[in-house]
PALUMBA-35347 format. One line per field, with one value per residue (C-alpha): residue number from 1; x, z, y; residue in one letter. Coordinates in nm, 3 decimals. Layout:
BEGIN
seq: (NUM|...)
u: (X|...)
w: (Z|...)
v: (Y|...)
type: (A|...)
***
This chain:
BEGIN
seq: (1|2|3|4|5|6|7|8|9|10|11|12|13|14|15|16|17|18|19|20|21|22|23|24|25|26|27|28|29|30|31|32|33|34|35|36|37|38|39|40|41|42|43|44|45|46|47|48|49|50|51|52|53|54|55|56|57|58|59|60|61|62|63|64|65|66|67|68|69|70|71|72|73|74|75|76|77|78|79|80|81|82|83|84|85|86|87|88|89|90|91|92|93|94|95|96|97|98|99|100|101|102|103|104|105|106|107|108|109|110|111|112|113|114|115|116|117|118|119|120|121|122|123|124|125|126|127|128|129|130|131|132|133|134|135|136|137|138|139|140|141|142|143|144|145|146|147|148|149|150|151|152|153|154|155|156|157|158|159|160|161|162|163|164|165|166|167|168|169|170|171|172|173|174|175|176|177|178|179|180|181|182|183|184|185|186|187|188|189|190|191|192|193|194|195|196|197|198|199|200|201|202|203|204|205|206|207|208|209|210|211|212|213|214|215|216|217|218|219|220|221|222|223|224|225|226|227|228|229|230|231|232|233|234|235|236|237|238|239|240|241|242|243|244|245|246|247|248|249|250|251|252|253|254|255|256|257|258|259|260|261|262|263|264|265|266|267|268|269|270|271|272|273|274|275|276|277|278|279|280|281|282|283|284|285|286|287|288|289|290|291|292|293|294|295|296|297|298|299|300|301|302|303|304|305|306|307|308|309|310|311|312|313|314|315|316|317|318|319|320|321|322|323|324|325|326|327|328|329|330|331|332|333|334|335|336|337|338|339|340|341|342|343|344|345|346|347|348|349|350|351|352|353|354|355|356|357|358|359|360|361|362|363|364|365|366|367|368|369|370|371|372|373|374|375|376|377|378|379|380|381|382|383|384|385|386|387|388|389|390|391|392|393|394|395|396|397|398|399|400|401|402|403|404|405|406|407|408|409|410|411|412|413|414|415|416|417|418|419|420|421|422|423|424|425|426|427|428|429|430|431|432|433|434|435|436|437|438|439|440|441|442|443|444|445|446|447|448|449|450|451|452|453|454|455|456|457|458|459|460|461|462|463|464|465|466|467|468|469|470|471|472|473|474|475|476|477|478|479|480|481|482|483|484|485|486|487|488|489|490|491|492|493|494|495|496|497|498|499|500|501|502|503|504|505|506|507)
u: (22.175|21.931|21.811|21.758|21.525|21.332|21.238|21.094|20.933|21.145|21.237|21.327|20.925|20.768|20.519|20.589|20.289|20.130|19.752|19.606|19.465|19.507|19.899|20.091|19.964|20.126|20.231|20.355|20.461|20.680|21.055|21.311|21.432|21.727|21.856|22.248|22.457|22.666|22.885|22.999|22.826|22.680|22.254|22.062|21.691|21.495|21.111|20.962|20.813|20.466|20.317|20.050|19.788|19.916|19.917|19.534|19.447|19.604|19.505|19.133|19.174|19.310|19.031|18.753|18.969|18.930|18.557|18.576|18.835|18.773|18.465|18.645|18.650|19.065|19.119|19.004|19.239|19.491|19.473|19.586|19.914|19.990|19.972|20.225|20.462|20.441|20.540|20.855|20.934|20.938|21.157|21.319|21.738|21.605|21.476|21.757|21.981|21.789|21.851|22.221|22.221|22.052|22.148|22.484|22.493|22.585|22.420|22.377|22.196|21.988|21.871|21.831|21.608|21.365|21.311|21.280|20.939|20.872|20.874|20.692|20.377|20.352|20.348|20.044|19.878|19.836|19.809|19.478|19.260|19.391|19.327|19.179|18.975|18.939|18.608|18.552|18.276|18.078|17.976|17.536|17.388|17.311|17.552|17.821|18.149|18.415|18.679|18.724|18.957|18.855|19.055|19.246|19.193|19.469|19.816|20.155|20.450|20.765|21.100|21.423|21.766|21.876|21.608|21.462|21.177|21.132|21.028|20.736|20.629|20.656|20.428|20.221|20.167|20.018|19.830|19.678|19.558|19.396|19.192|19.408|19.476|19.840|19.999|20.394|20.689|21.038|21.327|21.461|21.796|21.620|21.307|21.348|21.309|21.005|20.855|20.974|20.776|20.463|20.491|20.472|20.169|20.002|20.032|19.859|19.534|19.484|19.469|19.229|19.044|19.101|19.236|19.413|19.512|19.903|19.995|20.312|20.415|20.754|20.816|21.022|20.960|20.872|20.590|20.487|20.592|20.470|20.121|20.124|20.223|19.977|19.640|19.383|19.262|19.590|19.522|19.853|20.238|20.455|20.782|21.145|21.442|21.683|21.557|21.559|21.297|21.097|21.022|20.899|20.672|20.556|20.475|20.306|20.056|19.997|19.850|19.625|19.555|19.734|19.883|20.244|20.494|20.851|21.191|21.444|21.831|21.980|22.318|22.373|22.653|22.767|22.872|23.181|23.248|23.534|23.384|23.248|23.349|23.518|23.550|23.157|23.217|23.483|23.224|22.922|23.107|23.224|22.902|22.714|22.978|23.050|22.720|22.600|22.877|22.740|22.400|22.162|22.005|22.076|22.421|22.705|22.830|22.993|23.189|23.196|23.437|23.588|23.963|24.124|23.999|24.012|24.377|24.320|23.926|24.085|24.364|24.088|23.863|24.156|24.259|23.918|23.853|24.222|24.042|23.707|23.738|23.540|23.414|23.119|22.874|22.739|23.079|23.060|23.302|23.253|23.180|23.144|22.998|22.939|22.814|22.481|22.567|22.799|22.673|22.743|23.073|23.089|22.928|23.169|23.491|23.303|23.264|23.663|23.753|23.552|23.692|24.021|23.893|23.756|24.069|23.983|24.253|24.174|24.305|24.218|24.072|23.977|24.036|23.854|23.906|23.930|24.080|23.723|23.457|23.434|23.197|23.398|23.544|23.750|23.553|23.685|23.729|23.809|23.941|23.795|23.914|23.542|23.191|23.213|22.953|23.027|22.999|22.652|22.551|22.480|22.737|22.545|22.873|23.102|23.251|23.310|23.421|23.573|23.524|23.645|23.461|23.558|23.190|22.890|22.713|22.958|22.905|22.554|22.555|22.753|22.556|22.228|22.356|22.329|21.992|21.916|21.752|21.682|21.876|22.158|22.368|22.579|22.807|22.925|22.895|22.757|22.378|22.349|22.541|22.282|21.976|22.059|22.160|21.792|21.594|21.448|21.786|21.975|21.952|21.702|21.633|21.347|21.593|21.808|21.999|22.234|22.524|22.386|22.407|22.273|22.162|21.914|21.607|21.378|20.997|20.840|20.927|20.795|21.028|21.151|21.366|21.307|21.409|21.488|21.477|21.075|20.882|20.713|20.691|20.652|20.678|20.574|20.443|20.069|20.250|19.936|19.767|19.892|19.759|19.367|19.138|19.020|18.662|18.487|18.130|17.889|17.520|17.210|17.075|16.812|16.529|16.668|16.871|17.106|17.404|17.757|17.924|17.599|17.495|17.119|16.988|16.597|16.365)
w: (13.342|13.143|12.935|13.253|13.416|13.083|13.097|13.477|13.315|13.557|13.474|13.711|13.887|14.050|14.235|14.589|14.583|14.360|14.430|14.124|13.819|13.947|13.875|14.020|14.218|14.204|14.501|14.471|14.806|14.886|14.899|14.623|14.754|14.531|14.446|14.467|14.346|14.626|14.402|14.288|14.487|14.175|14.164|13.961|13.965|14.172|14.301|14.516|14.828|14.950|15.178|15.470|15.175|14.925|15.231|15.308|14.920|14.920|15.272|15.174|14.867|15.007|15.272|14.987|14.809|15.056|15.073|14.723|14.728|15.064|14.906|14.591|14.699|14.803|14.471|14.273|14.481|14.375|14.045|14.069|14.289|13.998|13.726|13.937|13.958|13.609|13.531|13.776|13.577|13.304|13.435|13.655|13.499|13.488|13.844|13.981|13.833|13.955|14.318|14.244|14.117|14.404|14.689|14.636|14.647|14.437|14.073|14.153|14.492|14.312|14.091|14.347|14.551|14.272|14.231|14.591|14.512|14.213|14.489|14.712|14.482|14.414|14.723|14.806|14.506|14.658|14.958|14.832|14.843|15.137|15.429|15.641|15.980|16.227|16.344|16.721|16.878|17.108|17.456|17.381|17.191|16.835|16.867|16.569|16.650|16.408|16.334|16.041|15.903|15.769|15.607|15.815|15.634|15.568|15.639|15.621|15.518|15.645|15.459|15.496|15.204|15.236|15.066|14.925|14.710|14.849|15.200|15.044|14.872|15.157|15.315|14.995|14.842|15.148|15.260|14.906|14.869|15.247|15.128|15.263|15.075|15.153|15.182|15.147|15.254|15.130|15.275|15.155|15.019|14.771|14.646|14.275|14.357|14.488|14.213|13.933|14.176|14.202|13.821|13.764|14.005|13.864|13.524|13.746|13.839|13.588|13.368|13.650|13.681|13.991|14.188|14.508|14.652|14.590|14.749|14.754|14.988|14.956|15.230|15.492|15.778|16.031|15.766|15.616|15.864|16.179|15.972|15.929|16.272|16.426|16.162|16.334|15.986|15.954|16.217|16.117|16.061|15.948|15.986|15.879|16.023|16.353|16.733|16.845|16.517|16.629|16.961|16.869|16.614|16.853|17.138|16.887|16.747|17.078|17.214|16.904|16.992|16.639|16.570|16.486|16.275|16.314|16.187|16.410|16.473|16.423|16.553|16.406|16.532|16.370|16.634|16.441|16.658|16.694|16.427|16.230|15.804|15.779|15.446|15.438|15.757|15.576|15.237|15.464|15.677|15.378|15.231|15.584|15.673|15.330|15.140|15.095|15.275|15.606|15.561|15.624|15.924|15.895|15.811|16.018|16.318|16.544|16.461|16.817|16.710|16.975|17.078|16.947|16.548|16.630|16.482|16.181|16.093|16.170|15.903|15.661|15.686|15.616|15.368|15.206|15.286|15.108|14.760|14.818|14.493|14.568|14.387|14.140|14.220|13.873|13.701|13.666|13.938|14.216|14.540|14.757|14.630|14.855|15.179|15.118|15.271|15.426|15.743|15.752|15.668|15.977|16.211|16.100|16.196|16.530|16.589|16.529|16.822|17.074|16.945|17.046|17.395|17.479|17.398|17.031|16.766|16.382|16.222|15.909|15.700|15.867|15.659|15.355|15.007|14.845|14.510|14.468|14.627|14.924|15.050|14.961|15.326|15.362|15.525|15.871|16.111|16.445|16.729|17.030|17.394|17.514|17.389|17.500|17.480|17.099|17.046|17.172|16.943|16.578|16.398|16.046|15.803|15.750|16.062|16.232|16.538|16.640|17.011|17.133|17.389|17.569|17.575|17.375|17.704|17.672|17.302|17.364|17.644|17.420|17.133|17.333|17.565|17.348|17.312|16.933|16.858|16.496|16.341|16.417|16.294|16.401|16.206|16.366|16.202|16.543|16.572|16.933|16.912|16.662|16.812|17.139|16.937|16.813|17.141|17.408|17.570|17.229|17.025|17.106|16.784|16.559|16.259|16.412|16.077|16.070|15.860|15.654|15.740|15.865|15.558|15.285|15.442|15.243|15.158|15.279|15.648|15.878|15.859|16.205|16.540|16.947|17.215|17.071|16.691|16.762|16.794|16.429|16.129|15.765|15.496|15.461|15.685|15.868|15.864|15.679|16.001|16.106|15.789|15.903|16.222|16.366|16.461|16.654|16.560|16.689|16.563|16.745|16.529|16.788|16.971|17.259|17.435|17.667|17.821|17.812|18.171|18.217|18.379|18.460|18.453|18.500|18.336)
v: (-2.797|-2.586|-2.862|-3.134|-2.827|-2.839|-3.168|-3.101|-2.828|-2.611|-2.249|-1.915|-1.879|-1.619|-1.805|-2.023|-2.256|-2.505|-2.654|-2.937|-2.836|-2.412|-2.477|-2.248|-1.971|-1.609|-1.478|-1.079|-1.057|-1.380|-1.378|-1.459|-1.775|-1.920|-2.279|-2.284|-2.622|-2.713|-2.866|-2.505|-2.290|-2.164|-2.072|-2.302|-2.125|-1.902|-1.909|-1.645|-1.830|-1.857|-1.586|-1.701|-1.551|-1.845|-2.087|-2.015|-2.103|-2.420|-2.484|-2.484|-2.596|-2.941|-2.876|-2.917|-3.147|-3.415|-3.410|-3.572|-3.758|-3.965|-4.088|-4.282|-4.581|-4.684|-4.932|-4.589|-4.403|-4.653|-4.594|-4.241|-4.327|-4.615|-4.333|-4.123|-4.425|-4.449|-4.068|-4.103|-4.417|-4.209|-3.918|-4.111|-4.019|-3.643|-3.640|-3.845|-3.623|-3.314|-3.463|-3.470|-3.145|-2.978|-3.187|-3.289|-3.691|-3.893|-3.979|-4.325|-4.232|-3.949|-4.201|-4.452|-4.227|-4.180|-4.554|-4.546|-4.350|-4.572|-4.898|-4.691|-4.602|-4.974|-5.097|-4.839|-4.962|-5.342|-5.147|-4.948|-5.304|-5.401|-5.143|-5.391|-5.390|-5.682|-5.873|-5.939|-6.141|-5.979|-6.090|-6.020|-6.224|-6.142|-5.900|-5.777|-5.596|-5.478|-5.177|-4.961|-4.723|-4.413|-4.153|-3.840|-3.557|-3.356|-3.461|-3.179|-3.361|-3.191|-3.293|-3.230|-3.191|-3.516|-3.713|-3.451|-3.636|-4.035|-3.926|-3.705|-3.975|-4.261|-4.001|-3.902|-4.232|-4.425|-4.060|-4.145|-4.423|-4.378|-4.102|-3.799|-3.485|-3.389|-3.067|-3.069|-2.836|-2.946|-2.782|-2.437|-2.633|-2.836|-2.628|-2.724|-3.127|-3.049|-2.856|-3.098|-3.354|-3.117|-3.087|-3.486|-3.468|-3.175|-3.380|-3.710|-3.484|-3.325|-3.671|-3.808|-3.493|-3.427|-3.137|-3.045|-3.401|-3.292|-2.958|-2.822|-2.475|-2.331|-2.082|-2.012|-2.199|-1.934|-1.855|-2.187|-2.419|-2.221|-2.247|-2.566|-2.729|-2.474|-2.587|-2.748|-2.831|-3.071|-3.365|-3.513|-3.406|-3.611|-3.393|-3.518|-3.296|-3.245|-3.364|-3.022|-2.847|-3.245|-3.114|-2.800|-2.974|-3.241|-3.008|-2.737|-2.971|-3.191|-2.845|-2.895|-3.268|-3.332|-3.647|-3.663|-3.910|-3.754|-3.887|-3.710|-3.781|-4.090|-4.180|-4.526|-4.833|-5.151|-5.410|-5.587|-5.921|-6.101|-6.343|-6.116|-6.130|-5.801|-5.825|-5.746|-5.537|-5.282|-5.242|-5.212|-4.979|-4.744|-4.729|-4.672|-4.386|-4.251|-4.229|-3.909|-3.734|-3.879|-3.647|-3.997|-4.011|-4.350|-4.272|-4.525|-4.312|-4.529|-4.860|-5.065|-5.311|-5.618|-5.540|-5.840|-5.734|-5.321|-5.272|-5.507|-5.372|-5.035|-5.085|-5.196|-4.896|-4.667|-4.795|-4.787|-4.423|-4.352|-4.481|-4.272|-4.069|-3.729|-3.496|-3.355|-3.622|-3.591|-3.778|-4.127|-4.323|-4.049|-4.187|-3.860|-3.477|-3.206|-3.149|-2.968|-2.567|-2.389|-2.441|-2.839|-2.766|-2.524|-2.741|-3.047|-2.835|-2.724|-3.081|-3.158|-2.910|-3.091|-3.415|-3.276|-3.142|-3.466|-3.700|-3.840|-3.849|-3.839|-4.116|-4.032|-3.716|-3.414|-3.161|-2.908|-2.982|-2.631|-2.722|-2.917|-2.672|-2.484|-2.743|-3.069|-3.221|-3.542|-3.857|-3.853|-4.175|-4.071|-4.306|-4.237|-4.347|-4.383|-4.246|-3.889|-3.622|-3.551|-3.938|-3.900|-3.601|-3.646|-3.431|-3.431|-3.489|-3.798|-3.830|-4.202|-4.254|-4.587|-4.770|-5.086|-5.364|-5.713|-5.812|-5.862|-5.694|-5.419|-5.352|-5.366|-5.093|-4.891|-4.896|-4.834|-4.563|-4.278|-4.046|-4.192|-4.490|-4.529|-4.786|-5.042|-5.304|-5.637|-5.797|-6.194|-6.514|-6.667|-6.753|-6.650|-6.323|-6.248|-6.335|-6.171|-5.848|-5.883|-5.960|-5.733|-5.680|-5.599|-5.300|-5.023|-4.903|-4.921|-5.068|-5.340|-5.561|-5.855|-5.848|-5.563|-5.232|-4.959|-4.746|-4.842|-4.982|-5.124|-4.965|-5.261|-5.243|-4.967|-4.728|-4.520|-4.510|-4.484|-4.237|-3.881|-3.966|-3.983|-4.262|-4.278|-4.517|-4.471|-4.658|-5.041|-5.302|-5.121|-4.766|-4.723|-4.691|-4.355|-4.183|-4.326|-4.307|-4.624|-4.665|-4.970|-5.005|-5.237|-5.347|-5.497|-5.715|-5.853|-5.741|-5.704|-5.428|-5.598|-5.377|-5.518|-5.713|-5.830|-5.506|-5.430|-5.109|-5.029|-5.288)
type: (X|X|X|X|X|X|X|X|X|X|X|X|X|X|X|X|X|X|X|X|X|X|X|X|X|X|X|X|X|X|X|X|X|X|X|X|X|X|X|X|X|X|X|X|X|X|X|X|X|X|X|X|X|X|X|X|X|X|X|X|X|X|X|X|X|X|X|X|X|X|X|X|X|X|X|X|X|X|X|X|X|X|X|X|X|X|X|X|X|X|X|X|X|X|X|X|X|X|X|X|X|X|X|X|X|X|X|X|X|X|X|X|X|X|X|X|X|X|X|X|X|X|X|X|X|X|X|X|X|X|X|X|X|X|X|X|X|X|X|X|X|X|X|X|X|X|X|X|X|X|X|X|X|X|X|X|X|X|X|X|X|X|X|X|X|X|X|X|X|X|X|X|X|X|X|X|X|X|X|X|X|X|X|X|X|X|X|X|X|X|X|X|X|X|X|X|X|X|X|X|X|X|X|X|X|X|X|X|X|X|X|X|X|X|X|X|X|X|X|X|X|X|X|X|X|X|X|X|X|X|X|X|X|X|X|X|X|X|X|X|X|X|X|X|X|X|X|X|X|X|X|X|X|X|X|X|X|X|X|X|X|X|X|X|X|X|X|X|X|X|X|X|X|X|X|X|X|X|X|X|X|X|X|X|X|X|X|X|X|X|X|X|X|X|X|X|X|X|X|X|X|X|X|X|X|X|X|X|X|X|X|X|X|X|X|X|X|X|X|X|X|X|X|X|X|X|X|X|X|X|X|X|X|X|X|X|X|X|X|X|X|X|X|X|X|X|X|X|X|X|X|X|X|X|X|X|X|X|X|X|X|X|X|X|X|X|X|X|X|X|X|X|X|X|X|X|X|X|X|X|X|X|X|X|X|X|X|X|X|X|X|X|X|X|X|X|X|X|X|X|X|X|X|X|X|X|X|X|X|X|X|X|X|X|X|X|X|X|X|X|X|X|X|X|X|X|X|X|X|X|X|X|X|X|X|X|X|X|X|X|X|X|X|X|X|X|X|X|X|X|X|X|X|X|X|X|X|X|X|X|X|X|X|X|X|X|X|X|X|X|X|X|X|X|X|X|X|X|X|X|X|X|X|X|X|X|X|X|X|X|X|X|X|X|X|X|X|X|X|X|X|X|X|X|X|X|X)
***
């Protein structure tokens, strides 16, 4: 462990905040925060946090920051985000592993997350000569009308455990490139991710002689947080975390007129038809259900699954859940590590007893696995006589609950009935079951996939969900859009003044 911190340049820090080419800033009268391994419960590292007087330096450091930067042009801008793909290329194993270490999934996922921020700081490289307006003709002669995009200013990226670095960086590579300084805090779970990534960036700036475009704040979130949501200097928060913590962002900086992107609960279905493969169903299923103990927001939550298949798909999951090998997510062939704290492990068995109450029966799993760790669970697949009120809540841990349906129209009023809306999944081998999954009276969700499921989306879509998980996009596609302000200009060119529908007005 100590040698993968050294290569992050990671060590036991009494400082909570990091601004550009300053480094780290000391803080005397933050809090010891500490970094435990859920794997063993054992502490990794410690920081003290940052204090509201460390949050006002970097703050107004970004603030000046940005007067600077929004005035290289975007291809220069580029050029900076390529360099910090290239760094995580280069410490991509250590990082990955860092993930792993910290927040409990799986090597192979740790990893995978990194690249994840690898693909994302290409794509905003294209991305950085192509932030492109429209033309319109006007209605008066001689007459030019088009729209720009100009850059935000600062924008607070809010993440949460689970992907502890890629969703900075779907935020912090496109914020960029569109000529915003950003200011990040990364949950109190997973503080030592984000200073490894504040190291690589540090390293980025200080090569392009620049400062204060990369901020990171750890702090607790009444402190930091509160600030931040609450800044009128910050038109935009992009926060990551529960529905509940969204609304109290949302309404906080809508006070503020503030824009918001938020990521909020996700309760996710695959549709298995009666002609669906299940051989692809089962894998898609597993890895949907399984991956990262269930701690995705676009983890698989609900299997809605035709009656005349239920019994056979049902013997097919369970039987793949019996060869899940768990354990310390850092050893090759593990499947399943930890869940994060001691607190998901709580609210998991909470989430059992009104299971019971409201008729379901565990079919598999359901119980602790203390000869591994205290926060090792068994994947849990729960058969439930109809979607209930814990069906509708997002328990965040590796519970699946199965549901049957007669009807396509059934299966698609099941999977749409529930508060969440971000992504969703059919499995059928018929061309119109399909398509109607996909139209207007199909899924709700903002991620709707065809014999794929519902985890690992792709940077080059616009990532995000409906209803209660938010409303926002990140990522690919013109998610770029919410990281700029959109202005309409017109010029005269004539020598006339002429007022638009024709309308007269004096002489």
């Amino acid at each position: 462990m100590k040698a993968l911190l050294e290569k992050l340049q990671i060590k036991e820090v009494n400082f909570g905040a990091c601004a550009g080419l300053e480094a780290w800033h000391e803080d005397s009268e933050g809090k010891e925060l500490i970094s435990y391994n859920p794997t063993d419960g054992k502490p990794i590292a410690k920081i003290i946090q940052a204090t509201e007087k460390t949050y006002e330096k970097v703050v107004s450091q970004a603030a000046e920051a940005f007067k600077t930067w929004r005035m290289l042009p975007a291809p220069r801008r580029g050029l900076v985000v390529r360099d910090l793909g290239q760094a995580l290329r280069d410490l991509k194993e250590p990082l990955g592993e860092l993930v792993t270490l910290e927040m409990g999934k799986i090597r192979a996922e740790g990893v995978g997350e990194v690249q994840e921020m690898i693909d994302i700081c290409d794509f905003a490289v294209g991305l950085s000569r192509q932030l492109y307006g429209l033309t319109m003709h006007s209605e008066r002669p001689q007459h030019k009308m088009y729209e720009q995009w100009h850059p935000l200013g600062i924008v607070g990226v809010i993440t949460a455990f689970n992907f502890p670095v890629a969703v900075w960086s779907w935020n912090a590579a496109i914020a960029a490139v569109c000529g915003d300084a950003i200011v990040w805090k990364p949950s109190s779970d997973t503080p030592l991710t984000a200073i490894a990534v504040q190291n690589i960036a540090n390293r980025v700036m200080a090569d392009h002689g620049i400062q204060g475009i990369f901020n990171l704040l750890v702090g607790f979130g009444s402190v930091v947080g509160e600030k931040m949501i609450n800044d009128k200097r910050i038109p935009l928060i992009s926060f990551t975390g529960s529905t509940k913590m969204g609304q109290r962002v949302a309404e906080a900086v809508a006070r503020r007129f503030g824009r918001t992107i938020l990521e909020l609960g996700g309760n996710n279905a695959v549709i298995v038809a009666e002609d669906a493969d299940l051989d692809m169903a089962t894998r898609t299923i597993l890895f949907g259900a399984v991956g990262t103990a269930g701690q995705r927001c676009t983890t698989t939550r609900r299997v809605i699954v035709h009656k005349s298949i239920a019994a056979e798909l049902t013997e097919r999951i369970v039987n793949a859940y019996q060869q899940v090998p768990i354990g310390n997510p850092l050893e090759e062939g593990i499947l399943m590590g930890p869940l994060v704290n001691k607190g998901a492990v709580e609210d998991m068995f909470a989430a059992f007893e009104k299971i019971k109450e409201q008729g379901g029966e565990v079919i598999y799993g359901g119980r602790r696995l203390p000869d591994k760790g205290e926060q090792f669970v068994e994947p849990t697949i729960v058969k439930m006589p109809s979607q209930t009120e814990i069906v509708h809540q997002e328990t965040f841990a590796p519970i699946l609950y199965l549901l049957e349906y007669d009807s396509l129209d059934e299966a698609i009023e099941l999977h749409n009935e529930v508060p969440q809306g971000l992504s969703s999944s059919i499995f059928t081998t018929n061309l119109l079951t399909a398509e109607k999954f996909l139209s207007h009276e199909g899924s709700d969700c903002g991620i709707a996939n065809v014999n794929i499921g519902t985890s690992g989306a792709e940077i080059g879509g616009a990532f995000g969900g409906e209803k209660e998980t938010g409303g926002g996009r990140e990522s690919g596609s013109d998610a770029w859009k919410g990281y700029m302000r959109r202005q309409t200009n017109t010029i005269n060119w004539s020598n006339e003044l002429p007022l638009a529908q024709g309308i007269k007005f004096g002489d």
